[in-house]
N, C-alpha and C positions, 0 to 999 in steps of 0.2 A: 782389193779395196772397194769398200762402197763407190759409188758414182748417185750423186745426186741433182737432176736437170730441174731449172726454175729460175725464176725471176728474181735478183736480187731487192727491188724495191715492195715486191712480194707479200704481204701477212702470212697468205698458207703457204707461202716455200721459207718462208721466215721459222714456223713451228720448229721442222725437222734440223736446220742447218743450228738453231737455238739448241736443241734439244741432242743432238750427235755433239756439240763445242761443249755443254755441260758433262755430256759423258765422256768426251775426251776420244771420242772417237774418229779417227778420221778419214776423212772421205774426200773426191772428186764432186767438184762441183762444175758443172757446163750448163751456162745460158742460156736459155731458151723463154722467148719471149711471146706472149698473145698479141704483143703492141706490133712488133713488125712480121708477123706470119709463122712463126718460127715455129709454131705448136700446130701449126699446119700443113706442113712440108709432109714428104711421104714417108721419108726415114722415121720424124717422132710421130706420125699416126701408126704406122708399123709397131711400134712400141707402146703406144698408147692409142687407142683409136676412140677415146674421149675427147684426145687434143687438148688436154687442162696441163699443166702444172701444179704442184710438184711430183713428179716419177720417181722412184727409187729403184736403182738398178742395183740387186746383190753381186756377189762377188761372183756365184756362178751365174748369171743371167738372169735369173729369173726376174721378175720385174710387180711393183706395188706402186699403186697408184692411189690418190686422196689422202690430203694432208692430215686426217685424223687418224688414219688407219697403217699410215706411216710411223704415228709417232706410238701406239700402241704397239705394232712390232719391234719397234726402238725400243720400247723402254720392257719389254720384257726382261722380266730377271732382274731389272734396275731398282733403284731408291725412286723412281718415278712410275712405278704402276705400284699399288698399293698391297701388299701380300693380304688384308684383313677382306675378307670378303665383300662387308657392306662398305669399306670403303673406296674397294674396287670398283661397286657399281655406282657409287658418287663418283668416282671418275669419270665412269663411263656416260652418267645422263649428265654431266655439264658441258662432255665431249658433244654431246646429241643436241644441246642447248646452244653451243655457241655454234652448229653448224644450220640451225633449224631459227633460232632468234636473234643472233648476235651479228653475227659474219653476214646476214641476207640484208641488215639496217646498216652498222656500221661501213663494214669493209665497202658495201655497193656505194653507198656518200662517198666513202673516200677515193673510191675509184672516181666517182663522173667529178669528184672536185680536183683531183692528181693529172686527169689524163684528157688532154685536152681534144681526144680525137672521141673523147665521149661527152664532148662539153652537148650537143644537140639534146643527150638526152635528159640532160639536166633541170626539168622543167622546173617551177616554182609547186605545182603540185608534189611531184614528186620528192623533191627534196624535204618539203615539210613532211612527205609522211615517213617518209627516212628519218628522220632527225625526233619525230614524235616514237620510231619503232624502236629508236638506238637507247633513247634517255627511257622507253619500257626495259629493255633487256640490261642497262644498267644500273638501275633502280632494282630489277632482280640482283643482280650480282652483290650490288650494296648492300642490301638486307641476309643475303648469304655471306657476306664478308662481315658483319658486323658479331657473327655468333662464330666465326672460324677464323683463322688467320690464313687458310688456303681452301680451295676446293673442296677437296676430299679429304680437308681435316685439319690436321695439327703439320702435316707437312710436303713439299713442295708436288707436281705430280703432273702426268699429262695437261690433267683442266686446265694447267695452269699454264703449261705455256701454250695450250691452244687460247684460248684466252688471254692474255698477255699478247699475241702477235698484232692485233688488230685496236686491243682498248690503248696500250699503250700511245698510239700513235693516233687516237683518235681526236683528236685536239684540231688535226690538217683536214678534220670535216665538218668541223663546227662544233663538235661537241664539247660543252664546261663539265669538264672533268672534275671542278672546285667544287659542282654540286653533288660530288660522291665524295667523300672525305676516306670513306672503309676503303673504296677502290683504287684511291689514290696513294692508302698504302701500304695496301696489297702490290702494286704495280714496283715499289720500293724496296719491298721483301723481294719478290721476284727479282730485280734487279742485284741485289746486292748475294743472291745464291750462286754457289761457286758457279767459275767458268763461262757466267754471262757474255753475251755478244751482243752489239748491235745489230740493228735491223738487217745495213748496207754491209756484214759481215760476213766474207766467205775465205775459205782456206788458200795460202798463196797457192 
């Protein structure tokens, strides 16, 4: 069986546990947190010596690490990597997008607003240029949502629930989600595609 280590409150440990519940695949899921050390100990730098979450441990050992490159290995063969060529590589630059524009504005806001042992660095500078980088990167989204119903196309696909992990929940940083209408629902579609889970969702 899969084994997959991460944070349940998470975005990027969110993607892969979103993305294996759609496929129906199942897996172990073990704890491990940045908040109390736990991605620091010697056992998960041994196994990871990034010290990040989320890890994916295969069934023989071998081990992947970064939550986009997780879900690409995931979804091979699936109804979630695109067989058309170009629109495999629209997967792939919205995969490069949300980890380069999206996830560096959004997910960081929602971190120093969620976790109070990073409330220091939460200055008033910094938060406004978070919140001016996040409403750029979904303003992009918005105008790619407005000419597609997903990502990479006509239907549902990595981008999407990379993307998905972070905007859906973007609300808990400030963000008015009300002033993307395309993304709000898109975020609906996503929702309502088989085998959804919540965020705080992992296997008994």
């Amino acid at each position: 069986m899969l084994t997959l280590y991460g944070m349940t409150d998470s975005g990027n440990c969110y993607k892969p546990r979103l993305l294996l519940a759609k496929l129906g695949v199942p897996f172990r899921h073990v704890e491990v947190s940045t908040v109390d050390g736990g991605t620091k100990t010697a056992d998960y730098l041994a196994k990871n010596p990034n010290g990040k979450v989320p890890l994916l441990e295969l069934e023989d050992g071998r081990l992947l690490a970064e939550s986009n490159a997780i879900l690409l290995h995931l979804a091979e063969g699936t109804r979630f990597l695109p067989a058309d060529a170009y629109e495999r590589a629209l997967a792939y630059q919205w995969l490069f997008f949300e980890q380069y524009s999206h996830e560096p504005q959004i997910a960081v806001r929602r971190s120093l607003v969620k976790y109070p042992h990073l409330a220091a660095f939460a200055t008033e500078k910094r938060m406004a240029a978070l919140m001016d980088g996040g409403n750029k990167a979904l303003g992009v989204m918005e105008q790619r949502l407005g000419q597609a119903p997903f990502f990479a196309g006509e239907t549902v696909s990595v981008a999407d629930i990379a993307l998905y992990a972070y905007t859906h929940d973007a609300g808990t940083a400030g963000f008015e989600l009300a002033r993307f209408p395309f993304v709000l629902a898109w975020l609906s579609r996503v929702a309502a595609d088989a085998g959804h889970v919540e965020i705080g969702w992992k296997p008994a």
